[in-house]
N, C-alpha and C positions, 0 to 999 in steps of 0.2 A: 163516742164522739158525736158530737150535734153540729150543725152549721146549717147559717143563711146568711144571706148578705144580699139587702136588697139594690145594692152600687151594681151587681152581676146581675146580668139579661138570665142565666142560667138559673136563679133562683127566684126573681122578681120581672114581668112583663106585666104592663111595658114599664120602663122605669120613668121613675121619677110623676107627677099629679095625672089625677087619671078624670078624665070628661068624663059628665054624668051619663047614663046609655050604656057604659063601656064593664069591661071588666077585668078583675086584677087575677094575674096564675102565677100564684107561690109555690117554693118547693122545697122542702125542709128536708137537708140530710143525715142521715144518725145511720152507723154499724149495729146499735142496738137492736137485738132479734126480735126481744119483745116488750115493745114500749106501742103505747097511742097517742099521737097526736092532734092537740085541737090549737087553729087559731082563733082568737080572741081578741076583738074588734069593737071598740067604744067612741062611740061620737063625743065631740068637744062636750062636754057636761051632757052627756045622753045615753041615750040607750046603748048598753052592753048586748054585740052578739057571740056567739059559741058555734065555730065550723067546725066539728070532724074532718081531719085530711085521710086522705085514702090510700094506702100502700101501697105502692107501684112495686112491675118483678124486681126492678134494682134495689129494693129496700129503702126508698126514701117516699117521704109523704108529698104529696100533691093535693091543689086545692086552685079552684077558682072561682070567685067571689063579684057576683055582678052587681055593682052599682048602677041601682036604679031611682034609689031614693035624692033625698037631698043634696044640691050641696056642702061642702064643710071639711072641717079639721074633723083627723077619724086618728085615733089610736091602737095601736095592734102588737101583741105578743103573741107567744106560742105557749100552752102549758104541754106539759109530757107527762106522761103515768108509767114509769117502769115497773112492772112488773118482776116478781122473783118468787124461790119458796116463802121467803120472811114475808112477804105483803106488796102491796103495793107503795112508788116513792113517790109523790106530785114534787115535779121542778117547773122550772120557765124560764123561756129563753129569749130575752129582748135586748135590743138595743146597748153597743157601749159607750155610745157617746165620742168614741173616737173611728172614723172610718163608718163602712158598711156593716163587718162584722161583729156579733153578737155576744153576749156572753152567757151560761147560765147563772139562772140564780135558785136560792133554796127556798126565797121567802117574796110570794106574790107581793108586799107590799112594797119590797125594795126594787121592783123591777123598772126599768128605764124601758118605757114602750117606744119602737118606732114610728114614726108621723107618714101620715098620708093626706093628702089635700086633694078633693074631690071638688071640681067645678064644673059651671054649669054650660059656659062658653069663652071662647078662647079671643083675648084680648088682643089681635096682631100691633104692634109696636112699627115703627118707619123702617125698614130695611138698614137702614146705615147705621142706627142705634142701638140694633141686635146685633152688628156685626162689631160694634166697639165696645159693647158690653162682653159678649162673649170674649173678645179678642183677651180682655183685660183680666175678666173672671179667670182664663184657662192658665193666663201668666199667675195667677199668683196662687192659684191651685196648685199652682207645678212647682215653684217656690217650697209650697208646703211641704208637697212631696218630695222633694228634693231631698229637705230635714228630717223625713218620715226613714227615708229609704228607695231603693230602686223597684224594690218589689211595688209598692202601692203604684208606683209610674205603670209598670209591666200591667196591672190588673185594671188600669184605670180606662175606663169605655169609651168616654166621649172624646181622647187625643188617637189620633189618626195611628197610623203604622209609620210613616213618615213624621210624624209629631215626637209619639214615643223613642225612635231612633234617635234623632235629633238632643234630645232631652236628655236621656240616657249618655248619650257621646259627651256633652256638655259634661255631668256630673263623673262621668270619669276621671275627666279630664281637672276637674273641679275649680274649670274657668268661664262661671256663671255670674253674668250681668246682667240683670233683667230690667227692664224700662218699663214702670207700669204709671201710667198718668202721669201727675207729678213729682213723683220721688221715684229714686232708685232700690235696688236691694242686691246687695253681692253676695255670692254663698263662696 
């Protein structure tokens, strides 16, 4: 078994674009006894870097990676080397394009890498138009999820504890109206 999901603070800090200065702790988890782990991190049309993660006692790989350099659009998979009597396996494990979590693959060129945007200073917006962006954004996120299932609601970070309830009760119930700008959507 392998897993990351960078949507979980428990895999990925901090989430979501990270200031230049700062720095990103990944955490990659695999049952696997004897495998190595390296992340693998390439700038928009740039230079490829290669981090060794380092086994933690719980058997999951750890890494943290400071951005000091430029900033930019940064691309990042994980390759793995299992080890066995027969030889060594190279796989990699990136991105599935649906959700946070990942999937393996067998062939570095098919892999869908995860995205990182690294910037250099943080643009503050008017208070009222982050609060009705958000507002709008989290409605039809949840819409999504909704279609997805309950679980994705349950693992989702940025809806409250009273958000999630709410949303949950809703789909139970599966008498869901949601108001988002100018059109509706009924589940």
């Amino acid at each position: 078994m392998y897993y990351y999901n960078p949507w979980n603070l428990d895999y990925k800090q901090p989430f979501g674009a990270i200031k230049v200065g700062n720095s990103m702790s990944l955490r990659f988890a695999t049952d696997q006894p004897s495998v190595l782990v390296t992340c693998v991190i390439r700038r928009d049309f740039g230079k490829r870097y290669e981090f060794s993660m380092t086994k933690d006692s719980g058997g999951d790989f750890r890494l943290t990676i400071p951005f000091d350099e430029e900033p930019g659009l940064y691309f990042y998979h994980f390759e793995i080397v299992e080890s066995s009597d027969l030889g060594e396996t190279r796989r990699f494990y990136g991105c599935s394009g649906i959700g946070g979590e990942g999937l393996l693959y067998t062939d570095e060129n098919d892999i869908k890498p995860y995205q990182l945007t690294v910037f250099e200073k943080e643009d503050k917006p008017p208070a009222g138009i982050v609060k009705q962006f958000f507002t709008r954004f989290f409605l039809i996120v949840s819409i999504m999820e909704m279609k997805m299932g309950k679980s994705a609601i349950q693992n989702r970070i940025h809806l409250s504890m009273e958000e999630k309830r709410i949303v949950l009760s809703m789909l139970k119930r599966k008498m869901v109206i949601l108001h988002v700008g100018i059109f509706s959507v009924e589940i």
